[in-house]
Biotite code that builds the C-alpha atoms (Angstrom):
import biotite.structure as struc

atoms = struc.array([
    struc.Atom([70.697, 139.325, 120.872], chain_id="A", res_id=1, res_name="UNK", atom_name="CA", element="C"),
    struc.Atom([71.805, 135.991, 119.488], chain_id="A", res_id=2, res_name="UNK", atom_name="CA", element="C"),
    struc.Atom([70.331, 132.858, 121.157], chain_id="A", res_id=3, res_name="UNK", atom_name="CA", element="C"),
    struc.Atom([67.214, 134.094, 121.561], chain_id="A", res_id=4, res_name="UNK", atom_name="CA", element="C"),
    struc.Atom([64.137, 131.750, 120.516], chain_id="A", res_id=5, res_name="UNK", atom_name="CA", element="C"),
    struc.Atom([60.830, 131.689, 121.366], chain_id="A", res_id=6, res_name="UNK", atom_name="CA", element="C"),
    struc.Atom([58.901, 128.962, 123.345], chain_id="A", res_id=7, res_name="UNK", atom_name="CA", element="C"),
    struc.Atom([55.936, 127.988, 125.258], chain_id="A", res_id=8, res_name="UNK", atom_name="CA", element="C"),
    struc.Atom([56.661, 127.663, 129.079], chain_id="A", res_id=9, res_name="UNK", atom_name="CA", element="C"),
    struc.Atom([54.614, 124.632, 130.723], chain_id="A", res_id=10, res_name="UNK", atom_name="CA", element="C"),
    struc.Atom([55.322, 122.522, 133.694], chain_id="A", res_id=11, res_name="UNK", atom_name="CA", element="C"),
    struc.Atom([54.324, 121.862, 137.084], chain_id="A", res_id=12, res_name="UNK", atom_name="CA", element="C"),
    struc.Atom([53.481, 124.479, 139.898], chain_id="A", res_id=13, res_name="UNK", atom_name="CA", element="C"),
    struc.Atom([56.438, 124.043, 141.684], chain_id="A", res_id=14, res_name="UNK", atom_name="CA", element="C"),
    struc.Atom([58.631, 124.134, 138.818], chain_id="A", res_id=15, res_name="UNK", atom_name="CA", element="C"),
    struc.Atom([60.834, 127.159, 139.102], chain_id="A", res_id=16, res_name="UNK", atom_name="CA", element="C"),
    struc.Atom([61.330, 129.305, 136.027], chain_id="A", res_id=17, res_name="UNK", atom_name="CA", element="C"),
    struc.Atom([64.301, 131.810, 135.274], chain_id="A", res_id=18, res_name="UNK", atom_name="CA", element="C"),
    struc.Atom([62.702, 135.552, 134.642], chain_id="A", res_id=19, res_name="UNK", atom_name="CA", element="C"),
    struc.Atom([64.989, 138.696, 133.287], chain_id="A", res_id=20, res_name="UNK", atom_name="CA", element="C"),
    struc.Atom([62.797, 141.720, 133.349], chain_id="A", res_id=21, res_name="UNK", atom_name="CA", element="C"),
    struc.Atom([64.976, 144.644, 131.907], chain_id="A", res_id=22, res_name="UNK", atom_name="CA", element="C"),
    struc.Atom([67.885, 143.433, 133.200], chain_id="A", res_id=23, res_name="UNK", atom_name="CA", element="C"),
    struc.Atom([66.590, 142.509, 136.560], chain_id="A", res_id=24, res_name="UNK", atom_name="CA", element="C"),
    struc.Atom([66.923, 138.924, 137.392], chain_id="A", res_id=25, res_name="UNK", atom_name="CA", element="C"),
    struc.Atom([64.456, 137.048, 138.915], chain_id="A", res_id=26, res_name="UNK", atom_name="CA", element="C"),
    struc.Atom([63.577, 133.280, 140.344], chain_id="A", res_id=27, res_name="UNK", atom_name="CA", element="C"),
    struc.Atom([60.055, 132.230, 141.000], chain_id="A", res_id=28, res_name="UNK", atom_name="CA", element="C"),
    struc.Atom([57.873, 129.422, 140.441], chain_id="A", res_id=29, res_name="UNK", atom_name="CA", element="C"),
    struc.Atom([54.865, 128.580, 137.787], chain_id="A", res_id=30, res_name="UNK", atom_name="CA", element="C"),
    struc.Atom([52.634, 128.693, 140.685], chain_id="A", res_id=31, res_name="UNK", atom_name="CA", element="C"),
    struc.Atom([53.105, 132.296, 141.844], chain_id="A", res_id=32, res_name="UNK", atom_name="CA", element="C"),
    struc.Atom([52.916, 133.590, 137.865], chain_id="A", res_id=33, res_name="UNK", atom_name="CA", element="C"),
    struc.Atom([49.777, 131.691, 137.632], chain_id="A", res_id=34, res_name="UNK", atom_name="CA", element="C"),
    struc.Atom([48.041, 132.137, 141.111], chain_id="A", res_id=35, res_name="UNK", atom_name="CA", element="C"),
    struc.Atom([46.082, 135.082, 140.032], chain_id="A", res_id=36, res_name="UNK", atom_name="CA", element="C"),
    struc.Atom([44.458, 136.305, 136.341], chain_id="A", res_id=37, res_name="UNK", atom_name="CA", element="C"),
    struc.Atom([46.618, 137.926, 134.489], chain_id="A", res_id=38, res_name="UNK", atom_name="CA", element="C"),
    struc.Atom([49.133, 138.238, 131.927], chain_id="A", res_id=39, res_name="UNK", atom_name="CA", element="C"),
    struc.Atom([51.331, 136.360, 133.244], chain_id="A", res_id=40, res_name="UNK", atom_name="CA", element="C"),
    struc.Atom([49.249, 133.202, 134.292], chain_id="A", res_id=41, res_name="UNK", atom_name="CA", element="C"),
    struc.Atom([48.747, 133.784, 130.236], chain_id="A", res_id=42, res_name="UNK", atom_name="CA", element="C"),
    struc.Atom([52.290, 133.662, 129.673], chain_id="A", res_id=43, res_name="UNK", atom_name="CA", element="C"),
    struc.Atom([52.948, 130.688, 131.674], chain_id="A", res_id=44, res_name="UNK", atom_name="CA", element="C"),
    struc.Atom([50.621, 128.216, 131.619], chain_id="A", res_id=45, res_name="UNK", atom_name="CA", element="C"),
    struc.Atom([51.066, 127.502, 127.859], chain_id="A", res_id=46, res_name="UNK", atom_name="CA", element="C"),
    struc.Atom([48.764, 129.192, 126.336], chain_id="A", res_id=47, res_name="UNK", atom_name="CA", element="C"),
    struc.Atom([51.529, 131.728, 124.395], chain_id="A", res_id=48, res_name="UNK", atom_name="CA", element="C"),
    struc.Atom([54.833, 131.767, 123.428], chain_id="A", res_id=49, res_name="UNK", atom_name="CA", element="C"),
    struc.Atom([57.679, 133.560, 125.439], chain_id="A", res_id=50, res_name="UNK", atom_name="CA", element="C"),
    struc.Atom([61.168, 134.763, 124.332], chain_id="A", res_id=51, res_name="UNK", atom_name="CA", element="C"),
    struc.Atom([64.267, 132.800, 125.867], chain_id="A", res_id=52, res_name="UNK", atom_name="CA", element="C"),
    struc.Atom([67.794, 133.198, 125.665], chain_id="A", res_id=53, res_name="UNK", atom_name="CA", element="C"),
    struc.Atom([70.362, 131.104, 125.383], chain_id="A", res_id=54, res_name="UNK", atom_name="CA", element="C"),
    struc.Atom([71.089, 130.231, 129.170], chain_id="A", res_id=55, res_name="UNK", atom_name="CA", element="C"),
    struc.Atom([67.132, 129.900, 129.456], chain_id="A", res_id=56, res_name="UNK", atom_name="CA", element="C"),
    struc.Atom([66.443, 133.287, 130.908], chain_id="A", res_id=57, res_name="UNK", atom_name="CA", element="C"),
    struc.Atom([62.910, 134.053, 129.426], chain_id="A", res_id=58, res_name="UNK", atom_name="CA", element="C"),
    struc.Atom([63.177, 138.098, 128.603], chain_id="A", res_id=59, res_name="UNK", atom_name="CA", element="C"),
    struc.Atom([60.507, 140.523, 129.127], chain_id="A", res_id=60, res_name="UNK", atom_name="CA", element="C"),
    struc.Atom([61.068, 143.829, 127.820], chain_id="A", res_id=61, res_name="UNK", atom_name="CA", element="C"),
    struc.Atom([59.983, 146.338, 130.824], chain_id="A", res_id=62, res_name="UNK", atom_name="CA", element="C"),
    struc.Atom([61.472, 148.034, 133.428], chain_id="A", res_id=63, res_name="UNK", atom_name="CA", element="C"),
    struc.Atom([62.497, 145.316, 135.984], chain_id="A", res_id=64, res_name="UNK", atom_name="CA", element="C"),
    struc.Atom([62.646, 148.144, 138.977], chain_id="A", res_id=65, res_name="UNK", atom_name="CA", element="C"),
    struc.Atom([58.823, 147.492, 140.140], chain_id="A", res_id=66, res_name="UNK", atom_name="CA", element="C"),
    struc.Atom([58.758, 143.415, 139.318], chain_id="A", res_id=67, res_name="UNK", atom_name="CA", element="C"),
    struc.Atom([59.753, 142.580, 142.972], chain_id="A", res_id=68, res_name="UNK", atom_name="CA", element="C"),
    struc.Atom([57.219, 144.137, 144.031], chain_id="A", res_id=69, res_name="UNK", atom_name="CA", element="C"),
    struc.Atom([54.850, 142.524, 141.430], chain_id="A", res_id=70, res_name="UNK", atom_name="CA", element="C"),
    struc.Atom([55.987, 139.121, 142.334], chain_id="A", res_id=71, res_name="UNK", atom_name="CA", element="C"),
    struc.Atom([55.166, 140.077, 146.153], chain_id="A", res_id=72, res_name="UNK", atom_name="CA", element="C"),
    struc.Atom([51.712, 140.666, 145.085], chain_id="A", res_id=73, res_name="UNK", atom_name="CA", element="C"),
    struc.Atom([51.259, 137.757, 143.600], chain_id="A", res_id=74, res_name="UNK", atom_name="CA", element="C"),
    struc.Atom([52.959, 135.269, 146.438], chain_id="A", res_id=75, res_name="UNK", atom_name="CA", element="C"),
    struc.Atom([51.021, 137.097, 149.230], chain_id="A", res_id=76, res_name="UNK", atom_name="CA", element="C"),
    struc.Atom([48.047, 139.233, 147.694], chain_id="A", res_id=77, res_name="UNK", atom_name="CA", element="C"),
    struc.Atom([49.435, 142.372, 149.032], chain_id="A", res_id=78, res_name="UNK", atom_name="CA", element="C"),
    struc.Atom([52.780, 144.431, 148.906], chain_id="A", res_id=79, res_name="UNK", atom_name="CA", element="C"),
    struc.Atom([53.695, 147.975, 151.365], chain_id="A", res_id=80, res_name="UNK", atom_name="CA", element="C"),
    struc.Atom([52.938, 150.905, 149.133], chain_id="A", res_id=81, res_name="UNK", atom_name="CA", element="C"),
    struc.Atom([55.326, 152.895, 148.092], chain_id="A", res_id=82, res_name="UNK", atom_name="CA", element="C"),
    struc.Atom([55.873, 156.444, 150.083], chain_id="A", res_id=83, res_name="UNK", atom_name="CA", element="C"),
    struc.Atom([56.586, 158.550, 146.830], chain_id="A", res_id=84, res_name="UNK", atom_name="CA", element="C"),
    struc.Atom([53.725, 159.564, 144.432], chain_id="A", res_id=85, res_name="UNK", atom_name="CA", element="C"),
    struc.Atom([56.468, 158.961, 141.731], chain_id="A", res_id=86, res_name="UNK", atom_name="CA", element="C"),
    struc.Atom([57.019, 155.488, 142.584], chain_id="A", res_id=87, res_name="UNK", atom_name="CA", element="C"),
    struc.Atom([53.941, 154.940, 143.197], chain_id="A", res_id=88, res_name="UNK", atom_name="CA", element="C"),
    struc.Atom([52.664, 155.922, 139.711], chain_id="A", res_id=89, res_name="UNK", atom_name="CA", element="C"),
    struc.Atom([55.514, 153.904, 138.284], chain_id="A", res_id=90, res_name="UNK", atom_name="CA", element="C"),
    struc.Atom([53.759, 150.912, 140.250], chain_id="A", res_id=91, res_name="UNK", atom_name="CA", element="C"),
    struc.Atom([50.693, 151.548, 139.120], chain_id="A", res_id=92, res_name="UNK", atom_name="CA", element="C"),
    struc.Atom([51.705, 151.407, 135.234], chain_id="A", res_id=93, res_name="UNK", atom_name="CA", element="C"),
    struc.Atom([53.619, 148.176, 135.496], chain_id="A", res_id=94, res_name="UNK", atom_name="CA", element="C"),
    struc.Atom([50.840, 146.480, 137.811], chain_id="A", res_id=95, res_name="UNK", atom_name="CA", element="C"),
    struc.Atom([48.350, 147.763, 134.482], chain_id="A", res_id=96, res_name="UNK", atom_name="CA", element="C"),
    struc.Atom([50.842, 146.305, 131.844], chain_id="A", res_id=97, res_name="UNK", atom_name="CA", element="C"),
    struc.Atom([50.974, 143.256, 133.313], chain_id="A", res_id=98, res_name="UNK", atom_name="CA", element="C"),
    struc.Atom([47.049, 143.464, 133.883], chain_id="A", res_id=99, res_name="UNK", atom_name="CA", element="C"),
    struc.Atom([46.813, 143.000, 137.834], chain_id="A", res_id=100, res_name="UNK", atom_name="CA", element="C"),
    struc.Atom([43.678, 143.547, 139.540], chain_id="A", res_id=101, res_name="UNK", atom_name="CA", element="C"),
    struc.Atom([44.596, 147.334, 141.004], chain_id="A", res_id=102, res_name="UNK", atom_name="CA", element="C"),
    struc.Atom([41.155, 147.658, 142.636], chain_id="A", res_id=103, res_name="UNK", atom_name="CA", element="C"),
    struc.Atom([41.730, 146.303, 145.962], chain_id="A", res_id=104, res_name="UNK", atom_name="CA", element="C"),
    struc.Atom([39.518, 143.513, 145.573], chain_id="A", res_id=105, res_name="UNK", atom_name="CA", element="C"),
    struc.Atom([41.337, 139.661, 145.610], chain_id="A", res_id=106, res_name="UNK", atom_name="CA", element="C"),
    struc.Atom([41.190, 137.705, 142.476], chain_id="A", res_id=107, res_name="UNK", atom_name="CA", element="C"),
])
């Protein structure tokens, strides 16, 4: 895509930050990507560079179907299961890409 650039993300907790995962389109705050240890506290709090395009989206190439979810987890700590094995497993591999703590324990 044209536009695109890369960029390191830093700001303030409260500061809200435009996410499209896969096509799914997402607003959330510093604070909830960087509440818990993971890739994405690495990803915004400064420490790499993320890909932006040219209306400030910042793109992440995965499957945006299960990032709700993720972003659930990380505002309250826990998220309703999902009822299908299928969905579930497709929960489980995004919550390991983005390198959540699956274990049950908090973080």
């Amino acid at each position: 895509m044209s536009g695109e650039h890369k960029t390191v993300i830093q700001g303030t907790a409260s500061k809200y930050v435009k996410l499209n995962v896969g096509g799914s389109l997402h607003y959330t705050t510093i604070g909830t990507l960087t509440k818990h240890d993971n890739m994405l506290r690495a990803m915004f709090s400064g420490r790499m560079e993320v890909l932006t395009d040219s209306e400030g989206w910042i793109l992440i190439d995965r499957c945006g179907k299960h990032f709700g979810t993720i972003l659930n987890f990380l505002r309250d700590g826990s998220v309703s299961l999902p009822d299908s094995r299928r969905e579930l497993q497709e929960l489980l591999v995004e919550a390991k890409y983005y390198l959540m703590d699956t274990s049950g324990g908090s973080s």
